[in-house]
KEMIPA-619818 format. One record per atom (N, C-alpha, C, CB): y, x, z; residue in three letters. Coordinates in steps of 0.05 Angstrom, whole numbers, padded with zeros to 5 digits, always signed. Atoms other than C-alpha are relative to their C-alpha. Glycine has a CB too. Example, Ala and Ser with C-alpha at 12.3 -4.5 7.8 and 13.67 -1.06 7.14 Angstrom:
2
-00024+00018+00000ALA
-00090+00246+00156ALA
+00024+00018+00000ALA
+00001-00020+00025ALA
-00024-00016-00001SER
-00021+00273+00143SER
+00022-00015+00014SER
+00009+00009-00029SER
This chain:
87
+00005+00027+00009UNK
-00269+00184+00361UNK
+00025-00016+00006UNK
-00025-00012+00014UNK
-00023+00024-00001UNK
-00211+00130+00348UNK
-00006-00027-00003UNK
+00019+00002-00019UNK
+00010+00034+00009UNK
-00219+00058+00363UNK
+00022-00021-00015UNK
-00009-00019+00031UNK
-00019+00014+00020UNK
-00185+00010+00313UNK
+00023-00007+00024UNK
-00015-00031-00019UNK
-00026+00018-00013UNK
-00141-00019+00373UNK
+00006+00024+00011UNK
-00003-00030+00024UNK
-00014-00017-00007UNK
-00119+00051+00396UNK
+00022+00006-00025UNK
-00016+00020+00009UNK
-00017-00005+00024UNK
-00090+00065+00326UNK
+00022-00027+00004UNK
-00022+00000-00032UNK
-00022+00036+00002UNK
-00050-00009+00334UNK
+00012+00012+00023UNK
-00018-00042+00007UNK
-00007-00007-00023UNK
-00023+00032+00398UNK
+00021+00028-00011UNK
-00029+00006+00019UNK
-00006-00022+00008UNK
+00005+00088+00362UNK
+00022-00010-00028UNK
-00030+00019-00005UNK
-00014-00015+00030UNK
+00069+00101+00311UNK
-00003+00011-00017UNK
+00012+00013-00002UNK
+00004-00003+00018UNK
+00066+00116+00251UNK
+00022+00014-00015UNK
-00009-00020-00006UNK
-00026-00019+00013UNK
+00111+00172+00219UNK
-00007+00011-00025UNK
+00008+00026+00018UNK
+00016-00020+00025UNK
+00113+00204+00154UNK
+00018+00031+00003UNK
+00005-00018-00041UNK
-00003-00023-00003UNK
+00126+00278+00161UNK
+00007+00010-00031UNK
-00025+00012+00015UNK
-00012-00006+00038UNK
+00147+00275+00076UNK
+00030+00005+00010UNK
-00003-00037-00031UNK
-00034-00004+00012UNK
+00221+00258+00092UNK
+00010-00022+00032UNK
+00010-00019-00047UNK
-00005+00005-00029UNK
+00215+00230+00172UNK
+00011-00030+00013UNK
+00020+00021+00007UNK
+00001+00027-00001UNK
+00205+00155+00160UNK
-00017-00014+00021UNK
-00008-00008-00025UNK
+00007+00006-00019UNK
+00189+00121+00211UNK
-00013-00031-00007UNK
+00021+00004+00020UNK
+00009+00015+00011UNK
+00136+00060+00188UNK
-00008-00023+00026UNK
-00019+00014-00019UNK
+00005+00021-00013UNK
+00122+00021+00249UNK
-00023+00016+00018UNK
-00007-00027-00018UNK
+00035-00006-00007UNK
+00051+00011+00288UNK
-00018-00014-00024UNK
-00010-00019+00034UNK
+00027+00015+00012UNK
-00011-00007+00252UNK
-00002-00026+00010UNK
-00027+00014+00006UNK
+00008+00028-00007UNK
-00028-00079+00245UNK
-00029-00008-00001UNK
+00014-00018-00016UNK
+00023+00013+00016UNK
-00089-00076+00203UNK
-00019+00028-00007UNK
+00014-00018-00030UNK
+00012-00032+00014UNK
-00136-00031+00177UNK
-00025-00013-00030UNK
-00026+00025+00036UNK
+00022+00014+00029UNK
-00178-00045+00104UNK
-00025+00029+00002UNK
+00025+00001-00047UNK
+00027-00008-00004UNK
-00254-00022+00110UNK
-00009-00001-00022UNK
-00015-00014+00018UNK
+00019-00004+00018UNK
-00297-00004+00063UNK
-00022-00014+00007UNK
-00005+00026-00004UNK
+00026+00012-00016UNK
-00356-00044+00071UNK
-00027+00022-00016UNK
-00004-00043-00007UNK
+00027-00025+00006UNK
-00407-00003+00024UNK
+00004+00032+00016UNK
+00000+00010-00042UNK
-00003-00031-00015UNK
-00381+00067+00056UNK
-00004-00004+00036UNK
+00038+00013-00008UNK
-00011+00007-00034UNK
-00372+00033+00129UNK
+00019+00020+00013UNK
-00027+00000+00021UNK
-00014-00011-00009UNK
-00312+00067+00140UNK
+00026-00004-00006UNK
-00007+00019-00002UNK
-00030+00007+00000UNK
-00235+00058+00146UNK
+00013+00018-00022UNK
+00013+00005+00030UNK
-00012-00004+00024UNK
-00201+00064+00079UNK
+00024+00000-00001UNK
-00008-00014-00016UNK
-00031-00002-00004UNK
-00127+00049+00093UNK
+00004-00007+00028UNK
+00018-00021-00018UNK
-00012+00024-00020UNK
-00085+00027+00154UNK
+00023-00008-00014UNK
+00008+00009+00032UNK
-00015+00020+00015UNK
-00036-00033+00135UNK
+00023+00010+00029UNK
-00017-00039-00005UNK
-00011+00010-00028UNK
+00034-00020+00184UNK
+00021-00030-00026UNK
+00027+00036+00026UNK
-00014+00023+00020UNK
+00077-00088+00165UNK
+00033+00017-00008UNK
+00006-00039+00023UNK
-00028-00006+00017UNK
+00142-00078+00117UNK
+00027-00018+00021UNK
-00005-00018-00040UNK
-00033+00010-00006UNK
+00218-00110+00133UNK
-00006-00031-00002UNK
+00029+00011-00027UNK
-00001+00031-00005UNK
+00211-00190+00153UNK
+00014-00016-00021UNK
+00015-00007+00027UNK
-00020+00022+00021UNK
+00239-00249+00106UNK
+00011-00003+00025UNK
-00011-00031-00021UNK
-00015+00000-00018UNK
+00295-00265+00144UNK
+00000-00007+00030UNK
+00011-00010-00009UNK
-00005-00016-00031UNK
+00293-00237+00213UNK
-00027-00005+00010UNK
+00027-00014+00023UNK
+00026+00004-00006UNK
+00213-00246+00207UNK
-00015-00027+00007UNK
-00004+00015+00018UNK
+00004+00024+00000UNK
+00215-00320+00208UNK
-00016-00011-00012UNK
+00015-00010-00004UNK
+00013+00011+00030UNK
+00184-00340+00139UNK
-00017+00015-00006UNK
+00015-00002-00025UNK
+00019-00019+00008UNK
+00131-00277+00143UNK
+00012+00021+00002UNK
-00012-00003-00025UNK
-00012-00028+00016UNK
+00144-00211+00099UNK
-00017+00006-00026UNK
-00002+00031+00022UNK
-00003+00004+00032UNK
+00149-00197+00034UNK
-00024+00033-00006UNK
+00046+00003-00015UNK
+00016-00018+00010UNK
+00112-00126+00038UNK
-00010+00013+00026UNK
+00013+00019-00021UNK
+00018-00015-00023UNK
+00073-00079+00079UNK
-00008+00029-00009UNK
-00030-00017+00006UNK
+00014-00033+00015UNK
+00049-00005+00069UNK
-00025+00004+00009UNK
+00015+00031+00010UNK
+00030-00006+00003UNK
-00018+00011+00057UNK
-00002+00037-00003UNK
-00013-00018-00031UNK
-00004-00041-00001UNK
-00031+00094+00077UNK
-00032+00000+00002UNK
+00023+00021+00038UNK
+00039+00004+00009UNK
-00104+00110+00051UNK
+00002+00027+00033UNK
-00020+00020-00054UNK
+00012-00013-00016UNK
-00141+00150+00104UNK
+00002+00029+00003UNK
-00020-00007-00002UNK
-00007-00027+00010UNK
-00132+00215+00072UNK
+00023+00013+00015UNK
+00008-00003-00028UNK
-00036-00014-00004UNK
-00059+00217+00080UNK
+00003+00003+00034UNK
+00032-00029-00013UNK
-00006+00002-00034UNK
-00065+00212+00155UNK
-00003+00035-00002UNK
-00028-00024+00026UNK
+00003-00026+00001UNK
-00045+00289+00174UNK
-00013+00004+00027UNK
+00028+00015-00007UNK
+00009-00011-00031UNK
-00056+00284+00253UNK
+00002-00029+00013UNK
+00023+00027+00018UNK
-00005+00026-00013UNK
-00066+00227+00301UNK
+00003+00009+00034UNK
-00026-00025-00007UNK
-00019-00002-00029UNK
-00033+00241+00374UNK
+00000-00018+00015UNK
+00026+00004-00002UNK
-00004+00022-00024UNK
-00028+00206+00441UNK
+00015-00023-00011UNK
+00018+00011+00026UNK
-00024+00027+00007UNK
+00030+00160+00416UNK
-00003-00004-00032UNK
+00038+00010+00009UNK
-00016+00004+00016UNK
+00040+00184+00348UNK
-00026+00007-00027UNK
+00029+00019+00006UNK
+00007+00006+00027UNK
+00004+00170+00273UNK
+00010+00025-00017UNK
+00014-00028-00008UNK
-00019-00013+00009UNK
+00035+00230+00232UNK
-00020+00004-00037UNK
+00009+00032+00024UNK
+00015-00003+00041UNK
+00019+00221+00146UNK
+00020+00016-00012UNK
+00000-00037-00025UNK
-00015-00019+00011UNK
+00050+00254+00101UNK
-00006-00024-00039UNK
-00017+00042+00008UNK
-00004+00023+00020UNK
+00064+00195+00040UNK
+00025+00001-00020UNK
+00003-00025+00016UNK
-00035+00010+00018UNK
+00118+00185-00020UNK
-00005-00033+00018UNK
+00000-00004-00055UNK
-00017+00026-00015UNK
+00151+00125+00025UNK
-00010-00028-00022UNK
+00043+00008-00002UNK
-00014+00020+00019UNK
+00166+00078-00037UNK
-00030-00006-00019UNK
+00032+00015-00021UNK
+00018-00002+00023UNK
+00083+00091-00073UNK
-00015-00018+00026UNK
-00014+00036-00017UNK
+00014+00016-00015UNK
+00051+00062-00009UNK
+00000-00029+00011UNK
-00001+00011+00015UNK
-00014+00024-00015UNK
+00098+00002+00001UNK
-00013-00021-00025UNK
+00042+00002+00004UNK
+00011+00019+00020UNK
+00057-00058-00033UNK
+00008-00029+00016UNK
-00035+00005-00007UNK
-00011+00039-00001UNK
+00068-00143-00040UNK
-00021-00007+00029UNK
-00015-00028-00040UNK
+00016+00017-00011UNK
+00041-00184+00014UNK
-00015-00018-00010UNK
+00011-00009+00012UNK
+00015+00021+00001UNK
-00017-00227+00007UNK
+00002-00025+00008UNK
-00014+00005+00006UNK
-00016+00022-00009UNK
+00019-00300+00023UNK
-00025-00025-00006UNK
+00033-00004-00019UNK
């Protein structure tokens, strides 16, 4: 069993090409399934994270390959998961 704030505790790697995405901030729920559908880690800051950020990656549940003491490990194209912020 994983509790949402252990995952916010844990790195996030992709094992595609050894990108390194952050921690988890967020996680999007399914409410008819009751179960965790993506985790959100945040994207690259508007300038120097002042003014927000412009994107974030969304890694559906699936893609998660292993979850480890420290470490998150997916396996993602980098550039298909990286979506707009909601502002």
């Amino acid at each position: 069993m994983v509790r949402i704030y252990d995952l916010k505790q844990k790195e996030v790697i992709n094992i595609k090409d050894g990108c390194r995405f952050g921690y988890v901030s967020d996680v999007i729920i399914d409410p008819d399934e009751g179960r965790v559908e993506k985790i959100v880690i945040p994207g690259e800051g508007r300038m120097f994270g002042v003014f927000g950020r412009e994107h974030e990656y969304h890694i559906c549940w699936d893609d998660i390959e292993q979850i480890g003491d420290d470490l998150i490990l997916v396996k993602v194209d980098t550039n298909k998961c990286l979506v707009d912020c909601d502002d």
